[in-house]
C-alpha positions as CSV (number, residue, x, y, z in Angstrom):
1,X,98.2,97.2,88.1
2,X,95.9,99.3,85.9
3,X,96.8,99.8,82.3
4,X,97.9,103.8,83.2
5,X,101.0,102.1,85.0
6,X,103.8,100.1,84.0
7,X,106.3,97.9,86.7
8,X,109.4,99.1,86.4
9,X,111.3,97.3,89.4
10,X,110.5,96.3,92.8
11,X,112.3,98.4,95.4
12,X,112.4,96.7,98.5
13,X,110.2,94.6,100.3
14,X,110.1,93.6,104.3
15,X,108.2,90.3,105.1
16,X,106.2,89.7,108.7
17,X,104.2,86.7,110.1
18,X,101.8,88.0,112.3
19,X,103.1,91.3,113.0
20,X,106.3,90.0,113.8
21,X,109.6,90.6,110.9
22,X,110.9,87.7,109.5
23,X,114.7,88.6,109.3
24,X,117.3,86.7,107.0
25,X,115.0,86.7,104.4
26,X,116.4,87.2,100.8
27,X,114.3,86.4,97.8
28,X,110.7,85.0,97.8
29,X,109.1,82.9,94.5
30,X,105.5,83.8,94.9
31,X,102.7,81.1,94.1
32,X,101.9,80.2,90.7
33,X,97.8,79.5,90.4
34,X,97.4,76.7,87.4
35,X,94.1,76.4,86.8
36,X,92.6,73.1,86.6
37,X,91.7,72.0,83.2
38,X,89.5,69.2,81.6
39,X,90.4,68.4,78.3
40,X,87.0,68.6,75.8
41,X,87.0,66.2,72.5
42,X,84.8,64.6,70.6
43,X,82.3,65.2,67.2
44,X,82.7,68.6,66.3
45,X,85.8,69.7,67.9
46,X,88.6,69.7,65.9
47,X,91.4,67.6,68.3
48,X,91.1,68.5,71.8
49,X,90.6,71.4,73.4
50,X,91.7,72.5,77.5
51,X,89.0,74.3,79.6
52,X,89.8,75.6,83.0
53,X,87.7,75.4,85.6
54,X,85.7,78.4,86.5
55,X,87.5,78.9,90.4
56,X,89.6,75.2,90.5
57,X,92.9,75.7,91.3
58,X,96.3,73.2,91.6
59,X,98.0,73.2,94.8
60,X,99.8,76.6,95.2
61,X,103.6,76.8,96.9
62,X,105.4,79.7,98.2
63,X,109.8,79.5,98.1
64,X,111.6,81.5,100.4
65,X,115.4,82.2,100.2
66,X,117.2,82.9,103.3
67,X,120.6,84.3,104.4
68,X,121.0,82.0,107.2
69,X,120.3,78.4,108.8
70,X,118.7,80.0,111.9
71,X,116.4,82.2,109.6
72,X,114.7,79.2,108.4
73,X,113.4,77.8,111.7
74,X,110.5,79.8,112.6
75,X,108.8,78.7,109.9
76,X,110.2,75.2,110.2
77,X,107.8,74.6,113.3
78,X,104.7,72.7,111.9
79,X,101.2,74.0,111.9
80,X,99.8,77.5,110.0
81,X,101.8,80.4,109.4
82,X,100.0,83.6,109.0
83,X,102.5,85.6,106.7
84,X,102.6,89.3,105.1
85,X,105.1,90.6,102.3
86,X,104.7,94.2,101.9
87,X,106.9,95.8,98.9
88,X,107.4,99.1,97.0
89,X,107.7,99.4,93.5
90,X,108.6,101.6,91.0
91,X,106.3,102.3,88.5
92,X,105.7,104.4,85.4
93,X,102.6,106.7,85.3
94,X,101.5,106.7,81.5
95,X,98.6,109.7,81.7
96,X,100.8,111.9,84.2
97,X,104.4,110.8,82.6
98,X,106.3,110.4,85.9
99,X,107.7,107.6,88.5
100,X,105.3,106.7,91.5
101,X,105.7,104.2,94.0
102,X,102.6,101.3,94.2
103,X,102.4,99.8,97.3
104,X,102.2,95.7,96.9
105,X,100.9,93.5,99.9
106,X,100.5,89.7,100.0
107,X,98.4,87.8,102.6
108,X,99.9,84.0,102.5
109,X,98.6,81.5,105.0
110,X,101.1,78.6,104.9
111,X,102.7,75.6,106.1
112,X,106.3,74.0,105.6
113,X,106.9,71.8,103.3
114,X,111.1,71.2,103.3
115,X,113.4,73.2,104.6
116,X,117.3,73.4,103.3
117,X,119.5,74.6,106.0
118,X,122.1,75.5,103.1
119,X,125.6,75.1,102.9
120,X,128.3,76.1,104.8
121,X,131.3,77.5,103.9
122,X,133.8,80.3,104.8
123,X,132.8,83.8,104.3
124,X,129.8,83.0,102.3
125,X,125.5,82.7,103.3
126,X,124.4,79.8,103.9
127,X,121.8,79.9,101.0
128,X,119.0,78.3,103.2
129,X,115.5,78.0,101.7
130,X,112.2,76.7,102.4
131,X,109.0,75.6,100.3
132,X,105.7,75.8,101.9
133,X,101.9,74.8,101.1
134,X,100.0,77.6,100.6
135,X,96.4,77.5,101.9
136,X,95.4,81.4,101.5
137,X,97.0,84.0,99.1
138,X,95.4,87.2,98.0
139,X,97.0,90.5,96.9
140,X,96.3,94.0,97.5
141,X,98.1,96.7,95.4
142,X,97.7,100.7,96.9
143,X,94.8,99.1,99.6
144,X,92.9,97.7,96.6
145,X,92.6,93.6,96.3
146,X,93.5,92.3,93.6
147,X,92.8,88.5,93.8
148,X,91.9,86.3,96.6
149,X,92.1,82.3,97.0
150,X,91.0,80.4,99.7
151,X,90.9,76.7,98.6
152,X,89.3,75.3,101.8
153,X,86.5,78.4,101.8
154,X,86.0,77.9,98.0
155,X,86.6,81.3,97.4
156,X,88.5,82.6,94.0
157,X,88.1,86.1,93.7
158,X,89.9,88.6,91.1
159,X,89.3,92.1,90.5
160,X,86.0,91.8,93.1
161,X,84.4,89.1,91.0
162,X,83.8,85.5,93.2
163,X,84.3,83.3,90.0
164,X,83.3,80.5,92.5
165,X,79.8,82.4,94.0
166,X,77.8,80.6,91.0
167,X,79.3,77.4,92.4
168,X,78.7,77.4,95.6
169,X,75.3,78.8,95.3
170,X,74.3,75.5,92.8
171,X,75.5,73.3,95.9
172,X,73.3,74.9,98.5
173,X,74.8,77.7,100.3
């Protein structure tokens, strides 16, 4: 989100994998990316210092909260699973002082991890959830992409840049 916007709330959201909805689904915890770090010390430095590095990533996981047991199963099934979430939010325009809606959309390609079938208990959701590797995540806000990671392509993009072109290119490709 440029600095002309700020988030005011997320609307709603509807999440597919393929094209296909996902229904029962609740609440989703997005991937943290935690870079890798080394930590520099030594003569001249004064204690220690942490450098990320440039395009190395920690394993990324995806949590999804779901209403019901049976909602967790399709994505209980081992292998890849191409996902979409696609939200609407709310947003404040600085330079034209009004509300607009910014169209989010994340591109996940993951595979389960655990699944908690929940609890069961008399009128009440089951609170099912699942954690998931993720092996692809990029976002895209209004069309535009906003970051792209693809650990097993070696590919970290944000904001168009390939912070991991240099690297690849010193190996031989």
């Amino acid at each position: 989100m440029s600095d002309k916007y700020r988030a005011l709330a997320d609307i709603n959201f509807r999440a597919y994998e393929d094209s296909d909805e996902l229904p029962g689904l609740k609440k989703v915890t997005l991937p943290e990316v935690t870079h890798k770090v080394v930590t520099m010390t030594g003569a001249g430095f004064m204690g220690s210092v942490d450098v990320a590095l440039a395009g190395m990533i920690e394993s990324m996981g995806l949590g999804l909260e779901f209403s019901s047991a049976a909602s967790t199963a399709r994505l209980m099934a081992p292998g890849e699973h191409r996902v979409t979430l696609r939200s609407a939010a709310q947003v404040w325009n600085v330079t034209k002082s009004r509300q607009e809606t910014r169209h989010m959309k994340y591109s996940l390609v993951i595979a389960p991890k655990s699944t908690k079938p929940g609890d069961l208990a008399p009128m009440n959701e089951s609170n099912a959830s699942g954690e998931y590797s993720v092996y692809y995540y990029a976002a895209y806000e209004n069309g535009e992409q906003l970051w792209e990671i693809d650990p097993f392509n070696q590919i970290f993009k944000v904001g168009g840049v390939d912070y991991f072109a240099d690297i690849r290119k010193a190996m031989g490709e």
